[in-house]
ModelCIF file with pLDDT and N, C-alpha, C, O atoms, coordinates in Angstrom:
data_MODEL
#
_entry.id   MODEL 
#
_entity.id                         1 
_entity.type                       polymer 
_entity.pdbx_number_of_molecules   1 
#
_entity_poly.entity_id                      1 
_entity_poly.type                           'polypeptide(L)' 
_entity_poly.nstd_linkage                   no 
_entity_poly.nstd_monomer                   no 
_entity_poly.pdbx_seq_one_letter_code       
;(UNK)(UNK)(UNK)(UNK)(UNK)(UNK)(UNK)(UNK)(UNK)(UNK)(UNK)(UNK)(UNK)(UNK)(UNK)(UNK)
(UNK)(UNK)(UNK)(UNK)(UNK)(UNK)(UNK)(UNK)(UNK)(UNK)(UNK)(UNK)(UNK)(UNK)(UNK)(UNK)
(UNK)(UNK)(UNK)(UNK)(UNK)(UNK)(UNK)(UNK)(UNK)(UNK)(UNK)(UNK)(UNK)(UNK)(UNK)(UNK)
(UNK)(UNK)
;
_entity_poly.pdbx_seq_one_letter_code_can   XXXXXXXXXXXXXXXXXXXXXXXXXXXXXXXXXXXXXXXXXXXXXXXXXX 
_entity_poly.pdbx_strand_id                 A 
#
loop_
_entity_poly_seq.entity_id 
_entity_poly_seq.num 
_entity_poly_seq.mon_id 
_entity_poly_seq.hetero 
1 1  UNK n 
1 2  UNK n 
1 3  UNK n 
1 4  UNK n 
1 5  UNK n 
1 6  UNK n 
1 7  UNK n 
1 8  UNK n 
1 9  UNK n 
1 10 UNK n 
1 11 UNK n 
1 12 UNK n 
1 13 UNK n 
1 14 UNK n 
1 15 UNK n 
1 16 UNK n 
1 17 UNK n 
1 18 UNK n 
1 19 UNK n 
1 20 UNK n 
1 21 UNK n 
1 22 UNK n 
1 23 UNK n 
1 24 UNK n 
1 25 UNK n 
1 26 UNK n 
1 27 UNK n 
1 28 UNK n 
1 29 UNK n 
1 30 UNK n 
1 31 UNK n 
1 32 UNK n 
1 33 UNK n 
1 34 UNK n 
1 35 UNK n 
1 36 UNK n 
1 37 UNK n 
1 38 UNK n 
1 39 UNK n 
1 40 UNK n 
1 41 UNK n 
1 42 UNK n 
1 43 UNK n 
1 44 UNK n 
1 45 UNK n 
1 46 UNK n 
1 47 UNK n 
1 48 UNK n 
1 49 UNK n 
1 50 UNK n 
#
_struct_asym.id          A 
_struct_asym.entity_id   1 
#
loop_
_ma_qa_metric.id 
_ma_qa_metric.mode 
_ma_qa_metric.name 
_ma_qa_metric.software_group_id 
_ma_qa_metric.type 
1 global pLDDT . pLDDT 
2 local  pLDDT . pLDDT 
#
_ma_qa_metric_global.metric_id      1 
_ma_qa_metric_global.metric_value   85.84 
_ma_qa_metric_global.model_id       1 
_ma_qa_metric_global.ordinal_id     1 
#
loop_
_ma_qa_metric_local.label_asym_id 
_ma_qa_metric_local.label_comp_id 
_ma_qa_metric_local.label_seq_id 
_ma_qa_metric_local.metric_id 
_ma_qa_metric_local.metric_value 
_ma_qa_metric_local.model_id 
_ma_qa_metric_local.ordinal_id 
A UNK 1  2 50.00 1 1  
A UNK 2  2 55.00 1 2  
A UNK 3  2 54.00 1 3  
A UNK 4  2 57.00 1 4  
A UNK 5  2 57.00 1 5  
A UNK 6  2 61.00 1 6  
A UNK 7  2 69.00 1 7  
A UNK 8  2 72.00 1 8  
A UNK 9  2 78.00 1 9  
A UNK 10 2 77.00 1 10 
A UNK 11 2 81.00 1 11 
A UNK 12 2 81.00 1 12 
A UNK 13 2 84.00 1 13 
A UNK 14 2 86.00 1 14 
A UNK 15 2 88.00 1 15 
A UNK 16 2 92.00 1 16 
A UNK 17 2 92.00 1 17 
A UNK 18 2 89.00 1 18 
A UNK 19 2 92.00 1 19 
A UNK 20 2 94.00 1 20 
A UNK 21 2 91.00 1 21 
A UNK 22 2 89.00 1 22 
A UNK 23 2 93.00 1 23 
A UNK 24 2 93.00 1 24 
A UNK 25 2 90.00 1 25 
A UNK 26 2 92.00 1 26 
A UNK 27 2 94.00 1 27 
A UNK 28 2 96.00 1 28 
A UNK 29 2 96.00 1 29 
A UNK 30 2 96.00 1 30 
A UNK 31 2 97.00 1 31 
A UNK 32 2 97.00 1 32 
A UNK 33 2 97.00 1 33 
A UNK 34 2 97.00 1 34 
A UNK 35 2 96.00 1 35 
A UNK 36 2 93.00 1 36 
A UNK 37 2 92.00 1 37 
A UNK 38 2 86.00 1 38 
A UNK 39 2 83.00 1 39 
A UNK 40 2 89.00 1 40 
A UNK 41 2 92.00 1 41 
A UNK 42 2 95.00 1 42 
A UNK 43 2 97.00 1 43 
A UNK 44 2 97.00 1 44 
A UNK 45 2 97.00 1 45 
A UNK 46 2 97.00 1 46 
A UNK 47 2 96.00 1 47 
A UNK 48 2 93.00 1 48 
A UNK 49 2 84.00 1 49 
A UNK 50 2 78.00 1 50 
#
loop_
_atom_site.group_PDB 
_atom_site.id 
_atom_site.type_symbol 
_atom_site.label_atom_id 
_atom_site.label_alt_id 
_atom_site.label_comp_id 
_atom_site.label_asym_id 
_atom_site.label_entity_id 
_atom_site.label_seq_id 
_atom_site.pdbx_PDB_ins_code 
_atom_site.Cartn_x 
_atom_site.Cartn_y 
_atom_site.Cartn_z 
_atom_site.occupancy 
_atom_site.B_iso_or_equiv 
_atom_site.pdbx_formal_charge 
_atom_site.auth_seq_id 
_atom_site.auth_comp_id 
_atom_site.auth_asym_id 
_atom_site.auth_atom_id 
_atom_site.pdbx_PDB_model_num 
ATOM 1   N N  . UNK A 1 1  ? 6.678   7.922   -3.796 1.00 50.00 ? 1  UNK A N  1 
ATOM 2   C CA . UNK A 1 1  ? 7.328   6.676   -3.448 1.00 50.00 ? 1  UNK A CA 1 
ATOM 3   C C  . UNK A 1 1  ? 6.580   5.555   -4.166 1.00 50.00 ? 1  UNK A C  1 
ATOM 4   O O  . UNK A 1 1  ? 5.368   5.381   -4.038 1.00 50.00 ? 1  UNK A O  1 
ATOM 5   N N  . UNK A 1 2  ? 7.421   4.767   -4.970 1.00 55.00 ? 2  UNK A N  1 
ATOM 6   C CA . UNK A 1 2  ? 6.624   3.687   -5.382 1.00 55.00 ? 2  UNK A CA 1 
ATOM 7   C C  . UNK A 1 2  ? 6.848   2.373   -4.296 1.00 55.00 ? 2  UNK A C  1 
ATOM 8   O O  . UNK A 1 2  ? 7.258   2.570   -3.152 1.00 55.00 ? 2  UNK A O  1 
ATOM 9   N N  . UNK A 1 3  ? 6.460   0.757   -4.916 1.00 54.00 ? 3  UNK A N  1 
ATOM 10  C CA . UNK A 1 3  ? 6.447   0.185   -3.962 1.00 54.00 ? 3  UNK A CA 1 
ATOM 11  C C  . UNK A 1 3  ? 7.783   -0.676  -4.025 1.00 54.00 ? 3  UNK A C  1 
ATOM 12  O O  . UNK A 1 3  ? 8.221   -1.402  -3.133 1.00 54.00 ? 3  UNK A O  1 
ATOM 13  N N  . UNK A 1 4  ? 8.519   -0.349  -5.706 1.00 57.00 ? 4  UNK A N  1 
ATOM 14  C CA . UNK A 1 4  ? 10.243  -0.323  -5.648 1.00 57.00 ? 4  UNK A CA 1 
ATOM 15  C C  . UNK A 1 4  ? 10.534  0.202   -4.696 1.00 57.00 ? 4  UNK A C  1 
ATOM 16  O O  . UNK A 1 4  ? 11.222  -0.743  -4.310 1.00 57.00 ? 4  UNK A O  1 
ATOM 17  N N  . UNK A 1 5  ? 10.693  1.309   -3.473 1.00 57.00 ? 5  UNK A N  1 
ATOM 18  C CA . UNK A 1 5  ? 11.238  2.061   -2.847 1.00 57.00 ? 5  UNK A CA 1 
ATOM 19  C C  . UNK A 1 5  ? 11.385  1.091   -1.636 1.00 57.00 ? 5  UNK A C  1 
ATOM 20  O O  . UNK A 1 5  ? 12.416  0.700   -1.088 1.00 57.00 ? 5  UNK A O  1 
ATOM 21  N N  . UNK A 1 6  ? 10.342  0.863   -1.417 1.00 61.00 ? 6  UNK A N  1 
ATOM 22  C CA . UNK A 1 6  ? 9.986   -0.365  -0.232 1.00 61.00 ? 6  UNK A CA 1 
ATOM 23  C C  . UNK A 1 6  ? 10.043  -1.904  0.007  1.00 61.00 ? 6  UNK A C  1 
ATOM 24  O O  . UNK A 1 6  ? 9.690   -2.550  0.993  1.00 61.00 ? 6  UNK A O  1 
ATOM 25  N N  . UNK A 1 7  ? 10.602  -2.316  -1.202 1.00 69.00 ? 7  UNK A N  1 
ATOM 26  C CA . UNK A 1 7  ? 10.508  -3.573  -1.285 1.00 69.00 ? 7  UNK A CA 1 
ATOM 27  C C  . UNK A 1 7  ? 11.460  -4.365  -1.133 1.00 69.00 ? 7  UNK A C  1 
ATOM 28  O O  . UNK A 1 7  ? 11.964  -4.464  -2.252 1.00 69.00 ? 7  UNK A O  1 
ATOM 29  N N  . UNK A 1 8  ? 11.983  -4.955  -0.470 1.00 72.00 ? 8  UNK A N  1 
ATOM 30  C CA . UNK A 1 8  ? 12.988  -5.405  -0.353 1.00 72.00 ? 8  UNK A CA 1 
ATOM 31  C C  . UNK A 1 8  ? 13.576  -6.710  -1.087 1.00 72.00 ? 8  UNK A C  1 
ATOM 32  O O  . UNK A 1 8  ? 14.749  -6.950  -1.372 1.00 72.00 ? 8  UNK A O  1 
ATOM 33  N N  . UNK A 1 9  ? 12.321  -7.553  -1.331 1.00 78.00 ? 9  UNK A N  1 
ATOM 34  C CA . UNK A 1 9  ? 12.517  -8.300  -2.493 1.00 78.00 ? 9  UNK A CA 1 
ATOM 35  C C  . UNK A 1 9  ? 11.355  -8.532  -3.171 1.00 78.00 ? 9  UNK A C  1 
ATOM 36  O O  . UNK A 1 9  ? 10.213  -8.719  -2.753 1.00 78.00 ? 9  UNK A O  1 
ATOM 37  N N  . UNK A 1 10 ? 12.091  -8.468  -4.980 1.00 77.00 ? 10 UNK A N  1 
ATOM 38  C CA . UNK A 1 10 ? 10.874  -7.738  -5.776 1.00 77.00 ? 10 UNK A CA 1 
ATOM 39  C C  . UNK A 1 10 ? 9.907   -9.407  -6.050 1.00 77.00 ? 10 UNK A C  1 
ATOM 40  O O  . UNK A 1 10 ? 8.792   -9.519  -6.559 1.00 77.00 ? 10 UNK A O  1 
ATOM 41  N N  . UNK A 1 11 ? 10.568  -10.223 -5.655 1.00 81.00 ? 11 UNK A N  1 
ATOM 42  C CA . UNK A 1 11 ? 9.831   -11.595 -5.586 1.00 81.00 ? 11 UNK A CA 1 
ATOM 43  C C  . UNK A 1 11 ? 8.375   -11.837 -4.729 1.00 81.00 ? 11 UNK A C  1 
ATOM 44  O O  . UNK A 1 11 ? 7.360   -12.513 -4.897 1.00 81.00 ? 11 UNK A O  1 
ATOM 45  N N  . UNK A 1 12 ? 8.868   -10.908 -3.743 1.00 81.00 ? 12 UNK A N  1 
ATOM 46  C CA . UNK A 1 12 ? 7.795   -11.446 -2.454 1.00 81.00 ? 12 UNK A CA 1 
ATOM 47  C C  . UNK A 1 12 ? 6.631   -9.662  -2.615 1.00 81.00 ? 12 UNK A C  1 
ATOM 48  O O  . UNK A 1 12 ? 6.745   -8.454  -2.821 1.00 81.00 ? 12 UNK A O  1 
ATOM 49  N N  . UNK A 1 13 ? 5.729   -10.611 -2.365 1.00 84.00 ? 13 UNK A N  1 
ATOM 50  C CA . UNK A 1 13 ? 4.564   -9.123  -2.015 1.00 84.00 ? 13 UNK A CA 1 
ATOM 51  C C  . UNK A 1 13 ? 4.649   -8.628  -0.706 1.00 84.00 ? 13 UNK A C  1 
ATOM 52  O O  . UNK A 1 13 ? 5.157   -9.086  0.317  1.00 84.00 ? 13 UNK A O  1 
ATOM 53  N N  . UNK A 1 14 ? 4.042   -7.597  -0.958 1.00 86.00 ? 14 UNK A N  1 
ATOM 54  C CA . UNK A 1 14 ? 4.554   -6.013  -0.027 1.00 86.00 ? 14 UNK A CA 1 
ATOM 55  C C  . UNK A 1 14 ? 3.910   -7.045  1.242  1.00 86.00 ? 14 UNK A C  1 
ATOM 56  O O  . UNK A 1 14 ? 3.233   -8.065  1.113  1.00 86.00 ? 14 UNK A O  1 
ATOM 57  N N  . UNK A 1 15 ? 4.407   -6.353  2.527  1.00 88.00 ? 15 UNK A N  1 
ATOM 58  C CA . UNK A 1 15 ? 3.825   -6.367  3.812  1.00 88.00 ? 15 UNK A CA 1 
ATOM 59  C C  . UNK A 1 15 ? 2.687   -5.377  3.752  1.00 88.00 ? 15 UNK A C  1 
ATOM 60  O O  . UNK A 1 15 ? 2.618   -4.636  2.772  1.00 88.00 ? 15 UNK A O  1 
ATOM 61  N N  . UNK A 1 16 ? 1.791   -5.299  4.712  1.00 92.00 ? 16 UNK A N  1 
ATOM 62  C CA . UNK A 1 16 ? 0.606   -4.472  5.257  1.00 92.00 ? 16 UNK A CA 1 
ATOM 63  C C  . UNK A 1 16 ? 1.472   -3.495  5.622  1.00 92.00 ? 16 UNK A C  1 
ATOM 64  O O  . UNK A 1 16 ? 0.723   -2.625  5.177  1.00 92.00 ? 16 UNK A O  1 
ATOM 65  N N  . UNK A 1 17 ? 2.430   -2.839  6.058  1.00 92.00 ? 17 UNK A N  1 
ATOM 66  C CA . UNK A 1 17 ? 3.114   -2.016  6.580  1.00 92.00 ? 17 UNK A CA 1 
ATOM 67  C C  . UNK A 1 17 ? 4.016   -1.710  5.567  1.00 92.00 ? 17 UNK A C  1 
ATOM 68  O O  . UNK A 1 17 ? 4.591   -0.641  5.767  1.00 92.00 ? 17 UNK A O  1 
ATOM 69  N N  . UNK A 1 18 ? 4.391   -2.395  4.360  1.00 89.00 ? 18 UNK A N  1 
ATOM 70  C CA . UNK A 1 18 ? 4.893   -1.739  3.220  1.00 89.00 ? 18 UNK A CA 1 
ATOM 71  C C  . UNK A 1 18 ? 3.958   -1.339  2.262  1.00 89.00 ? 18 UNK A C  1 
ATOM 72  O O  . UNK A 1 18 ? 4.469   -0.552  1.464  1.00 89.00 ? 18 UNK A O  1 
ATOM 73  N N  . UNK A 1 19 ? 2.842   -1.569  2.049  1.00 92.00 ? 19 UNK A N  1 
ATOM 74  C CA . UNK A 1 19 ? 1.798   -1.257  1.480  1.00 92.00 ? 19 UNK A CA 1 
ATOM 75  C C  . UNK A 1 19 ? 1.621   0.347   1.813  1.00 92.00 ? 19 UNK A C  1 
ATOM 76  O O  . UNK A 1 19 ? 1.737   1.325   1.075  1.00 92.00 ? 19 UNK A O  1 
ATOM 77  N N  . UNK A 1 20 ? 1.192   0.199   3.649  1.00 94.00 ? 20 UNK A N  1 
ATOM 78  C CA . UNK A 1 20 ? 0.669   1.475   3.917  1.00 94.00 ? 20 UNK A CA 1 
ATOM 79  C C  . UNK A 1 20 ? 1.733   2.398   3.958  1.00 94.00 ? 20 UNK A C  1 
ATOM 80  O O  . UNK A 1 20 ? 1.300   3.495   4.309  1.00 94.00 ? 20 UNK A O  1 
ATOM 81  N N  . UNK A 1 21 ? 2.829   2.408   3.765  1.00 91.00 ? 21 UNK A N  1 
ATOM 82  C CA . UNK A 1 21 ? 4.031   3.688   3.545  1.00 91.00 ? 21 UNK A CA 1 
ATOM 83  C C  . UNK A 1 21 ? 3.819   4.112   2.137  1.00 91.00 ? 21 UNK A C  1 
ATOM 84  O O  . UNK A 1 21 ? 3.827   5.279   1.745  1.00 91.00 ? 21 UNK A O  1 
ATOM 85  N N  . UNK A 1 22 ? 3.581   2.787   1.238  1.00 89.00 ? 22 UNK A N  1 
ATOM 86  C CA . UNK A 1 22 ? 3.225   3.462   -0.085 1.00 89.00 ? 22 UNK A CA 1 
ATOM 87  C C  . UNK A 1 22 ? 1.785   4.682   -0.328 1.00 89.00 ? 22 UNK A C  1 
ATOM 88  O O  . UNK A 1 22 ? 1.699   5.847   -0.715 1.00 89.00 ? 22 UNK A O  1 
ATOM 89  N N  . UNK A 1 23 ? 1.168   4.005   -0.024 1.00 93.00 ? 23 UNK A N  1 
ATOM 90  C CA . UNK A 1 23 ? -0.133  4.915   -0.287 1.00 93.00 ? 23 UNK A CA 1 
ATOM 91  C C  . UNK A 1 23 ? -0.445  6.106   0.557  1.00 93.00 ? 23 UNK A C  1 
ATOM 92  O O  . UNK A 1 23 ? -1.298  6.972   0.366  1.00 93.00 ? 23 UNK A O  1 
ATOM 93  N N  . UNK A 1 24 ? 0.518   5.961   1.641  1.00 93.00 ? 24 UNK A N  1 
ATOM 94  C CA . UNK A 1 24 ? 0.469   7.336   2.600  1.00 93.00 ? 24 UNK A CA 1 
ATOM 95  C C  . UNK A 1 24 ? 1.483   8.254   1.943  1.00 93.00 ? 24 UNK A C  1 
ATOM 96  O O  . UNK A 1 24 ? 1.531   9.482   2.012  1.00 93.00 ? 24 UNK A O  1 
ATOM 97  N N  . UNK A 1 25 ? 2.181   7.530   1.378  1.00 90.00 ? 25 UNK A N  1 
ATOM 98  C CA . UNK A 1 25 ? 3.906   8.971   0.505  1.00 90.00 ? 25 UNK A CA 1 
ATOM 99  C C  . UNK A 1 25 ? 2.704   9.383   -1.048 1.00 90.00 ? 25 UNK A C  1 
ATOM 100 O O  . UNK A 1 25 ? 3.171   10.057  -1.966 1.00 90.00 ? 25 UNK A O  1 
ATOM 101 N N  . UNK A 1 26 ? 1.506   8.975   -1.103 1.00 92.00 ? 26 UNK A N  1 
ATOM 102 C CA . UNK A 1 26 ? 1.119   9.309   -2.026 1.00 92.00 ? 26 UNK A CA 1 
ATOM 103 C C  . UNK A 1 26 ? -0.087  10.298  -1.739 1.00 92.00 ? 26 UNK A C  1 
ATOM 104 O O  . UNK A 1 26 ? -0.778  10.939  -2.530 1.00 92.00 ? 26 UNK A O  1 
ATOM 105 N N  . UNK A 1 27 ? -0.117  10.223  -0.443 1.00 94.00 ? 27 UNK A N  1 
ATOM 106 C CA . UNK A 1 27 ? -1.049  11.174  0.362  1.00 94.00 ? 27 UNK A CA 1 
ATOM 107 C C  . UNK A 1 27 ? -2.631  10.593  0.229  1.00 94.00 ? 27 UNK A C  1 
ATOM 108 O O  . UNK A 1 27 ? -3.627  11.259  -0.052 1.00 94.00 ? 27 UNK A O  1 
ATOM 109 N N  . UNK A 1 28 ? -2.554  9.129   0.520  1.00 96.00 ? 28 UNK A N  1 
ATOM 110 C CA . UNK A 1 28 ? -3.898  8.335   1.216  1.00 96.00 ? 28 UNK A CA 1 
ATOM 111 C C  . UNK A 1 28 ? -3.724  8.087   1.841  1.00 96.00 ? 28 UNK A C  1 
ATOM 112 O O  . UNK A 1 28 ? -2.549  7.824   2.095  1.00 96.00 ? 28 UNK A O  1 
ATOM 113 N N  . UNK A 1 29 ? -4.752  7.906   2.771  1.00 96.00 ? 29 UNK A N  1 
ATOM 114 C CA . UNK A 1 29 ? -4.566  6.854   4.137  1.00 96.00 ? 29 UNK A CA 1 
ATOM 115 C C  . UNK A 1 29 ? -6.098  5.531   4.171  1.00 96.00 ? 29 UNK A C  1 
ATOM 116 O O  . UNK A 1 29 ? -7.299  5.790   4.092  1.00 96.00 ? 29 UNK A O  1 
ATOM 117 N N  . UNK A 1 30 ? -5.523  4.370   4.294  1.00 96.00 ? 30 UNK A N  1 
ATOM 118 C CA . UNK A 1 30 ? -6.047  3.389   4.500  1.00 96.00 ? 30 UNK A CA 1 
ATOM 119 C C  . UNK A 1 30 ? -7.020  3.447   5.733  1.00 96.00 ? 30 UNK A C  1 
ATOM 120 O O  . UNK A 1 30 ? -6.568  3.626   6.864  1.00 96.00 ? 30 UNK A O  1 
ATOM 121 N N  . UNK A 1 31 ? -8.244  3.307   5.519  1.00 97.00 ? 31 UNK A N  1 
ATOM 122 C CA . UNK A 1 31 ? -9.505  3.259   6.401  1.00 97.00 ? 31 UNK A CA 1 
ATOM 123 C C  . UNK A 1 31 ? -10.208 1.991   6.462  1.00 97.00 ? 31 UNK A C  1 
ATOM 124 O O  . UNK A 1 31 ? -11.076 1.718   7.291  1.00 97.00 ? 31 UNK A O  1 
ATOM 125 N N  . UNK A 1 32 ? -9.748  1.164   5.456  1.00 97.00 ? 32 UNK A N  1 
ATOM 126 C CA . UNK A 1 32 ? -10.342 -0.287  5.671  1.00 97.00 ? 32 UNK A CA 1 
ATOM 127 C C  . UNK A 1 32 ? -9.187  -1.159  5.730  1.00 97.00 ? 32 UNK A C  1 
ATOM 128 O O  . UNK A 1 32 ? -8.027  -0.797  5.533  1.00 97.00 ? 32 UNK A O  1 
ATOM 129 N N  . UNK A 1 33 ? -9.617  -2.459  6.044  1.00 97.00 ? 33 UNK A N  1 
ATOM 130 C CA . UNK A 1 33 ? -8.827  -3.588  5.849  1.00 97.00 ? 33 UNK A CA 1 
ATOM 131 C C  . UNK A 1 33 ? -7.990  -3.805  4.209  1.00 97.00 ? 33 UNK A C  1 
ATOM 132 O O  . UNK A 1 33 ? -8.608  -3.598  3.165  1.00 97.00 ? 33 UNK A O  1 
ATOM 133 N N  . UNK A 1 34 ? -6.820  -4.156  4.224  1.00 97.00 ? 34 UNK A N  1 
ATOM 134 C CA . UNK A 1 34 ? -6.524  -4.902  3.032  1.00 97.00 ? 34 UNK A CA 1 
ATOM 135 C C  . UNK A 1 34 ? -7.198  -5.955  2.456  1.00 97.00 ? 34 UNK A C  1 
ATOM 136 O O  . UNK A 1 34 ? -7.546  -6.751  3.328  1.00 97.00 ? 34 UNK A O  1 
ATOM 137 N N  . UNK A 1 35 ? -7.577  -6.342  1.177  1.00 96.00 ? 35 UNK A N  1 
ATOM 138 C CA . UNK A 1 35 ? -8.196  -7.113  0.683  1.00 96.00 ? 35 UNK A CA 1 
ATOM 139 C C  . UNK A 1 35 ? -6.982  -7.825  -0.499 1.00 96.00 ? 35 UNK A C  1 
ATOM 140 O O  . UNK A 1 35 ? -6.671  -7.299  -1.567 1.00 96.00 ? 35 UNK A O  1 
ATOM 141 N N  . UNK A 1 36 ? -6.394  -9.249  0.090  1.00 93.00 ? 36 UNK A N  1 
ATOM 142 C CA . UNK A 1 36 ? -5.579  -9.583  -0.959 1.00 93.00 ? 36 UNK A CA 1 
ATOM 143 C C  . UNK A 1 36 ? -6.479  -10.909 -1.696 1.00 93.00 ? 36 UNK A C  1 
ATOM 144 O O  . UNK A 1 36 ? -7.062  -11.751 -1.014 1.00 93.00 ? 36 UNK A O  1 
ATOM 145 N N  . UNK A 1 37 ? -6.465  -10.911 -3.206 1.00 92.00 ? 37 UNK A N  1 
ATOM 146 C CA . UNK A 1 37 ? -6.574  -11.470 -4.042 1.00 92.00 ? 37 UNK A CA 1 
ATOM 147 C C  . UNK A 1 37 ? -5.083  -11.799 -5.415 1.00 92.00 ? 37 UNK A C  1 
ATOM 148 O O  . UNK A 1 37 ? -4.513  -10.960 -6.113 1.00 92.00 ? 37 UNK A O  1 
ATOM 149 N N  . UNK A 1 38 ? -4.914  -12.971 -5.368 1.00 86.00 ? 38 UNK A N  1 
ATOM 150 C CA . UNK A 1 38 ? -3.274  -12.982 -5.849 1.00 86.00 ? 38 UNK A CA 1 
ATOM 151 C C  . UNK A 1 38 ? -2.423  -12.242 -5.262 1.00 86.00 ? 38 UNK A C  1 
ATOM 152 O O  . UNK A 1 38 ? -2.119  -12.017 -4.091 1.00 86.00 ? 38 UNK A O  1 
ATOM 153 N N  . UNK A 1 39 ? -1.780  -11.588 -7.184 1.00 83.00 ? 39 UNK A N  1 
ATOM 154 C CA . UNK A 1 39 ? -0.933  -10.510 -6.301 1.00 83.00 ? 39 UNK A CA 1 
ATOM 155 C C  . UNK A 1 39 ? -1.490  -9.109  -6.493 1.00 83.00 ? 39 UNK A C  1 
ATOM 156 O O  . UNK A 1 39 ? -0.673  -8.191  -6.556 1.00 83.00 ? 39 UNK A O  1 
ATOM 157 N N  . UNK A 1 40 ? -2.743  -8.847  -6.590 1.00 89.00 ? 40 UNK A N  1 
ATOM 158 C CA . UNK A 1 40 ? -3.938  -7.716  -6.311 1.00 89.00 ? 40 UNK A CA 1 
ATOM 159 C C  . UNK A 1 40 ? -4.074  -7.592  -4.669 1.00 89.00 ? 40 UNK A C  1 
ATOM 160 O O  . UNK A 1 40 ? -4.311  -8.635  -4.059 1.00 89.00 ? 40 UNK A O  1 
ATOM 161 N N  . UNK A 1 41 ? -3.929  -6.318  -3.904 1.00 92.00 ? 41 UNK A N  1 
ATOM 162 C CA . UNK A 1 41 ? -4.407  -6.150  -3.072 1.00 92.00 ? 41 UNK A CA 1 
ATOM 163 C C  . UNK A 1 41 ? -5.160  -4.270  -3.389 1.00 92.00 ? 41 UNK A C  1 
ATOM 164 O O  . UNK A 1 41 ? -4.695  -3.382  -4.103 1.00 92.00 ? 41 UNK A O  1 
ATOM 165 N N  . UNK A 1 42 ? -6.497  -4.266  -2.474 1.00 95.00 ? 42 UNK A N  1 
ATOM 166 C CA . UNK A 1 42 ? -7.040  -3.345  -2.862 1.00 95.00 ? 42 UNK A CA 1 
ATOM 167 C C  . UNK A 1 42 ? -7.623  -2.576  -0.820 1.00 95.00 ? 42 UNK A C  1 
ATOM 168 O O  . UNK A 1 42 ? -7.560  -3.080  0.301  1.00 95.00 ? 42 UNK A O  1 
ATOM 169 N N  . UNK A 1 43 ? -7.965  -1.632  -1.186 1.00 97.00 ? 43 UNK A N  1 
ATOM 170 C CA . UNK A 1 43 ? -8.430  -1.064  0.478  1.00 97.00 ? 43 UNK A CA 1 
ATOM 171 C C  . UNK A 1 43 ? -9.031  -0.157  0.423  1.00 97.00 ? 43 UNK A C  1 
ATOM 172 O O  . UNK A 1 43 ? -8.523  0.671   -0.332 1.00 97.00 ? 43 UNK A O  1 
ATOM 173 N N  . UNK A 1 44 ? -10.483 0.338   1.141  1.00 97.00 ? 44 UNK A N  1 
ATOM 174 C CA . UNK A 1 44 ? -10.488 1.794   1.146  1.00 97.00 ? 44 UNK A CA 1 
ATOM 175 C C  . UNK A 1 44 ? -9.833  2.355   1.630  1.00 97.00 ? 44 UNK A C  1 
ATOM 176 O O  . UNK A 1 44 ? -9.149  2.174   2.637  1.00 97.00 ? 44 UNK A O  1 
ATOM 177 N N  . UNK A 1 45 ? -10.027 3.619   0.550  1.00 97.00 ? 45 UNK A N  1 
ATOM 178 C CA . UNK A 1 45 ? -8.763  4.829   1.305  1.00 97.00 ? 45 UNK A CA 1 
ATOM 179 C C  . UNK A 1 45 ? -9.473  5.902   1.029  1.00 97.00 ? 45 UNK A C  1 
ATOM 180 O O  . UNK A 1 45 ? -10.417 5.851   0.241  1.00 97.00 ? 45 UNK A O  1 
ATOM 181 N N  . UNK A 1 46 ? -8.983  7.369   1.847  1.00 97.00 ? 46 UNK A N  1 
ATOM 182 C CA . UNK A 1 46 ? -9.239  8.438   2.007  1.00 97.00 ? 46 UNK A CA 1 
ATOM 183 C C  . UNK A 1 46 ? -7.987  9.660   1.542  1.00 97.00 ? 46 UNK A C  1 
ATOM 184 O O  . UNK A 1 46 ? -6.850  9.637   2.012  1.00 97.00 ? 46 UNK A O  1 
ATOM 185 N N  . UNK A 1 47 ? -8.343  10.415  0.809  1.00 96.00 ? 47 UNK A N  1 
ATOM 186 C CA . UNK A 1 47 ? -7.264  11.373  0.532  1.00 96.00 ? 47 UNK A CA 1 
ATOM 187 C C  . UNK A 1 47 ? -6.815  12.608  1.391  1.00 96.00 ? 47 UNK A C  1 
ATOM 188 O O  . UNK A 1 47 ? -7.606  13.536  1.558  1.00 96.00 ? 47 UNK A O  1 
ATOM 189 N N  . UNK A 1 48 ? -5.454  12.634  1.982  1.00 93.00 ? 48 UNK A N  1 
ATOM 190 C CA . UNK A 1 48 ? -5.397  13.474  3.107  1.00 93.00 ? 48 UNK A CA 1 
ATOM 191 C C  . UNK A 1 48 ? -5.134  14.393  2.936  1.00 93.00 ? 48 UNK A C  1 
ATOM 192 O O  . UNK A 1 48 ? -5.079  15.144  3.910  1.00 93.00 ? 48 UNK A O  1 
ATOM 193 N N  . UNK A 1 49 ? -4.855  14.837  1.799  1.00 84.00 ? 49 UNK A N  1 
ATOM 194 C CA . UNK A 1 49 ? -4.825  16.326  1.025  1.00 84.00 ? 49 UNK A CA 1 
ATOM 195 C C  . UNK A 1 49 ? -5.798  17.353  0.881  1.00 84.00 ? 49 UNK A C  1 
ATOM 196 O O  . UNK A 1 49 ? -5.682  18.530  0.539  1.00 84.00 ? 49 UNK A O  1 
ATOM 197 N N  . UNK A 1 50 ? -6.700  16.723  1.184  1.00 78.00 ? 50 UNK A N  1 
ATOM 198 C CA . UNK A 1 50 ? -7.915  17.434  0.934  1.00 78.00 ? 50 UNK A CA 1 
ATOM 199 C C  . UNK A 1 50 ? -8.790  18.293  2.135  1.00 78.00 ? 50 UNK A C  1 
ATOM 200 O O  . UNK A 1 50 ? -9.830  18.881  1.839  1.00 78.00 ? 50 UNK A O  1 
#
């Protein structure tokens, strides 16, 4: 899933809750806070595949 899949408008940046559907359909899961800078947001994450 990219974050096209989720976005409802490609103008506005993702929600915290559209964020985390992305990176969980990619098989991470978010363990820290979001960190937004512009339109950069970054988080630790953990891989649940493993």
């Amino acid at each position: 899933m990219t974050d096209e899949v989720v976005r409802d408008d490609p103008d506005l940046p993702l929600t915290e809750a559209q964020r985390d559907a992305v990176v969980e359909s990619a098989g991470w899961e978010r363990i820290g806070p979001w960190i937004i800078d512009g339109d950069d947001a970054e988080a630790p994450m953990q891989n649940t595949l493993w």
